[in-house]
C-alpha positions in Angstrom: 89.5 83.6 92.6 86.6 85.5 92.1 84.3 87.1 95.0 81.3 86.4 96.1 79.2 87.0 99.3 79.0 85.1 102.3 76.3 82.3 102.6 75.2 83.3 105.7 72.5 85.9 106.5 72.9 88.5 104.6 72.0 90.6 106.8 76.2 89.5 108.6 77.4 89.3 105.0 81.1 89.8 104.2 82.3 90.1 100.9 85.6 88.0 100.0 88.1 88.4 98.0 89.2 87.5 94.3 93.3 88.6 95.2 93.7 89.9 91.8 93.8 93.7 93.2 96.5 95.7 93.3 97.8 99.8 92.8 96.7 101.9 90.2 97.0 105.3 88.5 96.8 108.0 91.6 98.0 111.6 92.3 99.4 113.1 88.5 100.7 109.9 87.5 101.0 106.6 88.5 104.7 106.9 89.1 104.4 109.6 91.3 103.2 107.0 93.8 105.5 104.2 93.4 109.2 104.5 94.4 112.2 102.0 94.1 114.2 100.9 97.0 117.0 102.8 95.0 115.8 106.1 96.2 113.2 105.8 98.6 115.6 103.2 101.1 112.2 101.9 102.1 111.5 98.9 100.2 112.9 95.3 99.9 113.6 92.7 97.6 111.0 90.0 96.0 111.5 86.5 96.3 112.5 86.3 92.7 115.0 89.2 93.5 113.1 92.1 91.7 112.7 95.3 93.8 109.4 96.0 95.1 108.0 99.2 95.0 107.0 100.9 98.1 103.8 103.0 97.5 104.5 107.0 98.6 102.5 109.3 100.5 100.6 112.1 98.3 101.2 115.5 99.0 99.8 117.1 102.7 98.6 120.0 100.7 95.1 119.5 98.7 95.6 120.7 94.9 93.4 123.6 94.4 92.0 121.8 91.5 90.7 118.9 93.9 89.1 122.4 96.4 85.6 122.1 95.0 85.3 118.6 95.7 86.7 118.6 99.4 84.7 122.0 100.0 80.9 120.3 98.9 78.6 119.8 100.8 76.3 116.9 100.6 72.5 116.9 100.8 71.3 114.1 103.0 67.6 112.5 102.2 65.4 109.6 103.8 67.3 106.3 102.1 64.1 104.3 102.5 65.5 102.4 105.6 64.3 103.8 108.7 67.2 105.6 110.9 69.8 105.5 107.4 70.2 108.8 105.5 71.5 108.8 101.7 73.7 111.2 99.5 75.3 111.5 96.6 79.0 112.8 96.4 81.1 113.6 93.8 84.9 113.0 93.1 87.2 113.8 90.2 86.7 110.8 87.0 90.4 111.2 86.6 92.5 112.6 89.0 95.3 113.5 86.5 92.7 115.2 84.6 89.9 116.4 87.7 88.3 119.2 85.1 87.4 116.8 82.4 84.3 115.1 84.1 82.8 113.7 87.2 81.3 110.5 89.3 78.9 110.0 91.5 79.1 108.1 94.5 76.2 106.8 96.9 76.8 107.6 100.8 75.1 106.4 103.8 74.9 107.2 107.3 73.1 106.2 110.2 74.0 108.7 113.4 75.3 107.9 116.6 72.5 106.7 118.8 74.4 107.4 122.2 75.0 109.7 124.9 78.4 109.2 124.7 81.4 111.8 123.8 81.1 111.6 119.7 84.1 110.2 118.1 82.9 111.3 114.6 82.3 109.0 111.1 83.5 105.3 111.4 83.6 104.5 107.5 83.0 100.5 106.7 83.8 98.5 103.6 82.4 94.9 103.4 85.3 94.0 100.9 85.3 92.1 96.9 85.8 94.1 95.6 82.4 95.0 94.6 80.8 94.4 97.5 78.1 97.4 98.6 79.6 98.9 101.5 75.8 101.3 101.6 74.1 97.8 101.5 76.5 96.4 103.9 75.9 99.4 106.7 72.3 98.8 106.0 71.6 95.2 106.7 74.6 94.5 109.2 76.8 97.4 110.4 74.0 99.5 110.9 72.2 97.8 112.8 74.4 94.8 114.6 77.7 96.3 115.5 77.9 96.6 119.0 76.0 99.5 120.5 78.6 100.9 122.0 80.2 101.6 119.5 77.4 102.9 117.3 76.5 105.0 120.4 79.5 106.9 119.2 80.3 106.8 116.1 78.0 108.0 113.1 78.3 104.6 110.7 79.0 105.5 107.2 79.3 103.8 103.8 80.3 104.7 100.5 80.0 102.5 97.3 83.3 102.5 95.9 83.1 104.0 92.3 82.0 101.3 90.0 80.1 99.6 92.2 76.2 98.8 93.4 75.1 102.5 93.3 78.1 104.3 92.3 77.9 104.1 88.6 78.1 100.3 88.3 80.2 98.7 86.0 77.7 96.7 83.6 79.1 93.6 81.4 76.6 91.2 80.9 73.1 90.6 81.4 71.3 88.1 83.2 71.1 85.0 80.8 74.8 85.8 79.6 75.8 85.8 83.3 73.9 82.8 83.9 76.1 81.1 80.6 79.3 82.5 82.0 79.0 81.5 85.4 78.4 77.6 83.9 81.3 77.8 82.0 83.4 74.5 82.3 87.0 75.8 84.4 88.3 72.5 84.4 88.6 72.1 80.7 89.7 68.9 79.7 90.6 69.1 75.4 91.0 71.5 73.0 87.3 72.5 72.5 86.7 73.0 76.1 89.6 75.0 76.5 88.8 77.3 73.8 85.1 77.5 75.3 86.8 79.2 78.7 88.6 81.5 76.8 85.7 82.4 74.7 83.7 83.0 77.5 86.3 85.3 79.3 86.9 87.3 75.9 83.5 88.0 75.5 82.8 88.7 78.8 86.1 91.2 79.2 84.9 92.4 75.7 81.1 93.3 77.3 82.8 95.1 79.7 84.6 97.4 77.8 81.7 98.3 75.6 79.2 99.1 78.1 81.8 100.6 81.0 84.3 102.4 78.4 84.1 105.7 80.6 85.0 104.4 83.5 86.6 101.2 83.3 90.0 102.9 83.0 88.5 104.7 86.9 87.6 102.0 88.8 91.4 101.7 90.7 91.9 101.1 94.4 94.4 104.3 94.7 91.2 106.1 93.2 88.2 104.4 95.7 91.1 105.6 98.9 91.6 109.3 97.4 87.2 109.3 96.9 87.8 108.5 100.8 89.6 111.1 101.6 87.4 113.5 100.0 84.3 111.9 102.4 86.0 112.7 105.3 87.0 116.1 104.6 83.2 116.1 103.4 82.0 114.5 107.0 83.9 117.1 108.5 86.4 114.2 110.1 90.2 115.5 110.7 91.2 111.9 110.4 89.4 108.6 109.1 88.0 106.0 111.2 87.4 102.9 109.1 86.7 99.0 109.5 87.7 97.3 106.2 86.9 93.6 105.5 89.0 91.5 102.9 89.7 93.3 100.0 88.6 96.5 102.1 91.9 95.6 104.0 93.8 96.6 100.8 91.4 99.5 100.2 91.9 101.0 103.7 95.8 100.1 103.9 96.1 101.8 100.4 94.7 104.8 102.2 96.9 104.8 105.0 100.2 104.5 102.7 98.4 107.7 100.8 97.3 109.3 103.7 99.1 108.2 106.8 98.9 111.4 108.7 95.2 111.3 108.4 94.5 108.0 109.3 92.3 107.7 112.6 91.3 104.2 114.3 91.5 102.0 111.1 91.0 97.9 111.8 91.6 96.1 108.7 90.3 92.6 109.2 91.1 89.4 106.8 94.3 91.4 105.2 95.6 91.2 102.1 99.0 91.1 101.4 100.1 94.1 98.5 103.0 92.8 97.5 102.7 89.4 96.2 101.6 89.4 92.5 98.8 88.3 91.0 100.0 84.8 90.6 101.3 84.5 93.8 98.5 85.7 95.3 95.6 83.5 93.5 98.2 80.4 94.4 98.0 81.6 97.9 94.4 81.6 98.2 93.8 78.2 96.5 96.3 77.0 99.5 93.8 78.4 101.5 90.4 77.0 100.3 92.2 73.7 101.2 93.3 74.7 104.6 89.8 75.5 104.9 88.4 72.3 103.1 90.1 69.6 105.4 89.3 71.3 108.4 85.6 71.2 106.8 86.2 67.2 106.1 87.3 67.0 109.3 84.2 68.1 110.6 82.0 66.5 108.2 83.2 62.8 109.2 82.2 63.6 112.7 78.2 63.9 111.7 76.1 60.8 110.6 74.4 62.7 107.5 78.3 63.5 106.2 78.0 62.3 102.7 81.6 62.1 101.6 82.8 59.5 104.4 82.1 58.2 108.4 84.5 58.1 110.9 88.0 57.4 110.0 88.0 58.7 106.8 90.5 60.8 105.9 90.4 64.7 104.6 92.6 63.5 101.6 89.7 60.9 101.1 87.1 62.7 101.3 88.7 65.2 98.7 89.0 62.3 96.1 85.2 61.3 97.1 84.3 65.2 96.4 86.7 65.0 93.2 84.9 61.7 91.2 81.2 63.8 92.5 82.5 66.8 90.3 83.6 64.6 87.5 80.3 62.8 87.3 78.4 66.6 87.3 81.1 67.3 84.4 79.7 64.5 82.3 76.3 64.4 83.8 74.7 67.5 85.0 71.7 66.6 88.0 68.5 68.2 87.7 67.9 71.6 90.2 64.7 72.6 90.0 65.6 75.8 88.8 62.9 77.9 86.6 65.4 79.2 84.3 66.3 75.1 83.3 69.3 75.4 84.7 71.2 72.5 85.7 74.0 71.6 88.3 77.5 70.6 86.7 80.7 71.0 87.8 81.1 74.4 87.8 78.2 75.4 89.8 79.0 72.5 92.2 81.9 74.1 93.0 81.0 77.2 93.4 78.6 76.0 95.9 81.3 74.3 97.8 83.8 77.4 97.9 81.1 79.5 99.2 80.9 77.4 102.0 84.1 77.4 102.9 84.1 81.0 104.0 82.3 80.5 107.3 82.1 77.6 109.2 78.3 78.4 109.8 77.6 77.2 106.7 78.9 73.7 106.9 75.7 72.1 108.2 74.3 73.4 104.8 76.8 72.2 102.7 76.6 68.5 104.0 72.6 68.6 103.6 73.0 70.1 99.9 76.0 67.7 98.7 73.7 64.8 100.2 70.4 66.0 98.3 72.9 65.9 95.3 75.0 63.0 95.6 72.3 60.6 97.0 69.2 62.0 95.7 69.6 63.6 92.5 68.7 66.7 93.4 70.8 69.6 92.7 68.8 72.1 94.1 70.8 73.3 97.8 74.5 73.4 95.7 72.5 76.0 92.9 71.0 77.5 95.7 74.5 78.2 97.4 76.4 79.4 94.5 73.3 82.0 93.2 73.8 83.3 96.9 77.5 83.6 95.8 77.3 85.4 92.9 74.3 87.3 94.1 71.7 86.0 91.6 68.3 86.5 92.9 65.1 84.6 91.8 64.1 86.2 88.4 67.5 85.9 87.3 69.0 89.4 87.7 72.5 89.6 89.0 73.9 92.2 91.1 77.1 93.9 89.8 79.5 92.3 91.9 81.1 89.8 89.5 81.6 92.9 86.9 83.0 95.3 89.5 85.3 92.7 91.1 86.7 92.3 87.4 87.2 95.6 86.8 89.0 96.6 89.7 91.3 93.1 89.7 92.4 93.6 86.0 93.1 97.2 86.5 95.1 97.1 89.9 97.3 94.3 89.3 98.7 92.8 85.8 97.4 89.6 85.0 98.4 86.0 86.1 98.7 84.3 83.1 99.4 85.3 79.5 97.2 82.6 77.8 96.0 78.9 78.8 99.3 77.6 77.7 100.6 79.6 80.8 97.8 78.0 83.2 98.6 74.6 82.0 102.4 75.0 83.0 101.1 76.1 86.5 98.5 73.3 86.6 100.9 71.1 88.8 102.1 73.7 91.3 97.9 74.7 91.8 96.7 71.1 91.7 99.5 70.8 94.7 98.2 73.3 96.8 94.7 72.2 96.6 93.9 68.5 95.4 90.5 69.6 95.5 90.1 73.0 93.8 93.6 73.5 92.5 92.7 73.2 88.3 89.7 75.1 88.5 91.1 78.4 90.4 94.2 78.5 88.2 91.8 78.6 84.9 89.6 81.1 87.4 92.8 83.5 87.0 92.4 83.6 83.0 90.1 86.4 82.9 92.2 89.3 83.4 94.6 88.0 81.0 91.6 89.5 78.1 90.7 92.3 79.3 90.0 95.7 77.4 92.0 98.1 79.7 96.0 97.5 80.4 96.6 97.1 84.0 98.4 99.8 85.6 99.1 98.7 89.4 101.8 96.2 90.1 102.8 94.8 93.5 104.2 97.0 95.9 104.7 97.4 99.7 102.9 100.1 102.2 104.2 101.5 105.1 102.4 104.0 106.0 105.0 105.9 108.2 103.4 108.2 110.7 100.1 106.5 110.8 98.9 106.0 114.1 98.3 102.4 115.5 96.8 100.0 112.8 95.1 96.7 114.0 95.8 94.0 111.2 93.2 91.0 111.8 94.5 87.4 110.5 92.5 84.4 111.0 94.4 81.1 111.4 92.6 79.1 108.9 90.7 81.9 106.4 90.5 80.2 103.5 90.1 83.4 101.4 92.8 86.1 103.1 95.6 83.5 104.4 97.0 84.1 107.7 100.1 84.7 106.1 99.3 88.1 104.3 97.7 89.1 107.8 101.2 88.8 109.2 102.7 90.2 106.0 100.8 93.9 106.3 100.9 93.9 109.7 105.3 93.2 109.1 104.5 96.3 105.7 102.9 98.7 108.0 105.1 100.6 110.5 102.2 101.0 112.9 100.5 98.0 112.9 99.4 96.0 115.8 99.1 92.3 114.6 95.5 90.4 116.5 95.3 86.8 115.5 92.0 84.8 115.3 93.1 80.6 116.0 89.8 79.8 114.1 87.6 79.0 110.3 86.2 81.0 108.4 86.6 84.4 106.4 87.5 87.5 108.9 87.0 87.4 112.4 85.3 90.6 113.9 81.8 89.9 114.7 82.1 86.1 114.3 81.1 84.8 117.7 84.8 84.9 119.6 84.5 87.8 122.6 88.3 88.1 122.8 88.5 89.8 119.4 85.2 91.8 119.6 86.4 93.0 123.2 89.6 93.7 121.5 88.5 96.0 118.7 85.6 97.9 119.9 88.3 99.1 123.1 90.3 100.0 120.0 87.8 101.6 118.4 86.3 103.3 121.6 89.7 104.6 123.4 92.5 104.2 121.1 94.2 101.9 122.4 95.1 98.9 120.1 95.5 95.3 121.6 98.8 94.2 123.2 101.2 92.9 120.9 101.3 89.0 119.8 97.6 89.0 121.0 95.7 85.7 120.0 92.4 85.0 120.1 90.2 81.9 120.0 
């Protein structure tokens, strides 16, 4: 499943997660991180009886070749956005190889506004990944995280590399995006098939001929060791963080590098490392329909609910949704769009999925599936699913969609070898979601194309000698499923388990005063929430 950002105000945007993202290439070799239970003692079998590996801490000592980068210093300017200051830091292109080039990497910072005792940088990551984390400090955590804790804490953001302003990964342009993202994932012969795959070869192909440098650079053991190198830059003994989604699995990869320098770190809608990328992508699809009955639930309870009243069942209203999507897939509805593009299946869905990341948006969703189903008019669904793949109004897409790639098909090896593989798992998808099921196990094709081998592969993190980590699981997240909340939180040998009963896609900052209470005492005195706490 791919990312995309919330539907609600951007200015509260999360970024969610596509789990196709695992370990990469970190510290001299990639095998140098990753141990087997054989001689480490630390990690445990898979379900199919493989033995995972446990990812290892890098050495305490900095290697004088990495000295110039931990020893800049960065040159802070007006960003543009009153009270936010930019920079631009380096870090090592390959960390194997730190003398044979750099990147560059936008920071932001706003400064504690408090009287407060200072308790240093408190780094943020929205999640994807490919989400701006300088964006997101800018229009949300900058500005509406709770005073008291930007009183005292300077709020910082980096764009991970490959992403927004961090040398962006660049694939396709605008009307090649808008092709791809219409692309039929529910193919249903030959010819259509062969369209998907042509659509994901060509866009893996773009990819590697306009982001050859640094597509093999874009890992998640990489973005954590560029966070080390901020906080040494910050002048921060240890690293405060609030990661969101995939940022979990950014921030948690930190801690298993890092663990002695991890400060207050709250990873919120967790990802679980060790499941593969199969696993994972069947997980999630589980939890869009979680999600999706508790939104037909809710839908049948309001008059203007166009998929059934009162009595109707979520299984119903699913097969109502279903025979909608296959009348788009024959018929696409006018949208009013100036480009002449029109809503079919694809983009229905997208719309839908997008909504099913924060209950908030639900409202919207039932006044744009009843503008489409009843009037024609495709305009609110489009509307939802531009917003998802952040498409603005003349047509230019951000680079989420080609950064999210990029890191998924390098982190973690692919799902599927070929269509013939998604067809055999057709059954076992279409069973965990009715609804979505076929179109989220085609979804998983694209890494199966791409240019640059995948050098992660599943693995645990402990993180032994961290201090207290608060894990953040939401009952019924469609996009992080409770279960890899409790899975870290299980990985992690510090980690203090806080459990939202609610919808939607992370839980800090969502409206429910027990959590928020709960983390910002965490982040203001260190003291993580009592354990088995649950929150409504």
């Amino acid at each position: 499943m791919r990312t995309r950002p919330s539907p609600r105000s951007r200015r509260h945007r999360r970024t969610r997660t596509r789990p196709a993202i695992r370990l990469t290439a970190g510290f001299l070799a990639a095998a140098a991180l990753l141990v087997s239970a054989c001689s480490s003692g630390n990690s445990t079998p898979s379900a199919g009886g493989r033995v995972e590996a446990a990812l290892a801490e890098l050495p305490r000592v900095t290697p004088s070749a990495l000295a110039p980068y931990y020893a800049q210093r960065l040159r802070w300017r007006d960003c543009g956005v009153p009270g936010f200051q930019c920079a631009t830091m380096r870090a090592p292109l390959d960390y194997d190889k730190p003398d044979t080039g750099d990147v560059r990497l936008a920071v932001a910072r706003k400064k504690a506004t408090g009287k407060g005792e200072p308790l240093g940088s408190l780094l943020v990551n929205p999640g994807g990944p490919g989400g701006s984390a300088v964006e997101y400090l800018q229009q949300y955590a900058g500005v509406g995280y709770p005073a008291r804790v930007r009183a005292r804490y300077d709020m910082v953001a980096v764009d991970p590399r490959g992403v927004a302003r961090s040398e962006p990964v660049e694939c396709l342009d605008g009307r090649q995006m808008d092709a791809y993202t219409q692309t039929d994932t529910t193919p249903d012969d030959a010819r259509e098939r062969n369209a998907l795959v042509a659509a994901d070869r060509k866009f893996a192909e773009s990819c590697g001929a306009r982001s050859a440098r640094l597509l093999r650079h874009v890992s998640t053991v990489e973005a954590a060791r560029d966070m080390d190198i901020l906080r040494a830059v910050l002048g921060d003994r240890k690293l405060n963080y609030v990661g969101a989604s995939y940022g979990t699995f950014l921030g948690a990869t930190y801690a298993g590098l890092f663990p002695r320098r991890v400060g207050r770190m709250v990873l919120d809608g967790a990802m679980d490392p060790s499941l593969d990328a199969r696993r994972l992508n069947l997980d999630q699809t589980a939890g869009f329909e979680t999600a999706f009955r508790a939104f037909a639930k809710d839908c049948v309870r309001h008059s203007d609910c166009p998929l059934g009243g009162r009595g109707t069942t979520p299984a119903q209203v699913g097969d109502h949704l279903k025979a909608f999507f296959r009348k788009l897939d024959a018929h696409p509805i006018p949208a009013g769009d100036a480009d002449g593009r029109r809503l079919g299946e694809a983009l229905a869905t997208t719309g839908v999925i997008a909504s099913m990341y924060d209950e908030g948006a639900w409202g919207q969703l039932r006044e744009a599936l009843t503008s489409a189903m009843k009037d024609n008019d495709g305009a609110g669904l489009l509307s939802l699913s531009d917003s998802y793949y952040e498409r603005d109004a003349d047509g230019r897409y951000s680079n989420l969609m080609m950064a999210n790639a990029a890191v998924n098909c390098l982190d973690l090896p692919p799902a599927f070898s070929g269509p013939e593989d998604v067809e055999k798992a057709l059954p076992a998808f279409e069973k965990a979601s009715p609804v979505f099921g076929p179109g989220l196990a085609w979804a998983t094709l694209s890494c199966t194309y791409w240019p640059v081998r995948a050098t992660g592969e599943p693995h645990r993190i402990q993180a032994r000698g961290a201090a207290p980590i608060v894990v953040v699981g939401t009952v019924r997240d469609p996009a992080t499923p409770y279960r890899w909340a409790r899975s870290l939180a299980a990985q992690l040998s510090s980690a203090r388990l806080l459990t939202y009963d609610g919808d939607g896609h992370t839980a800090y900052g969502r409206g429910s005063a027990c959590i928020d209470t709960a983390i910002d005492t965490y982040l203001l005195r260190g003291t993580p929430p009592t354990p088995g706490k649950r929150c409504s």
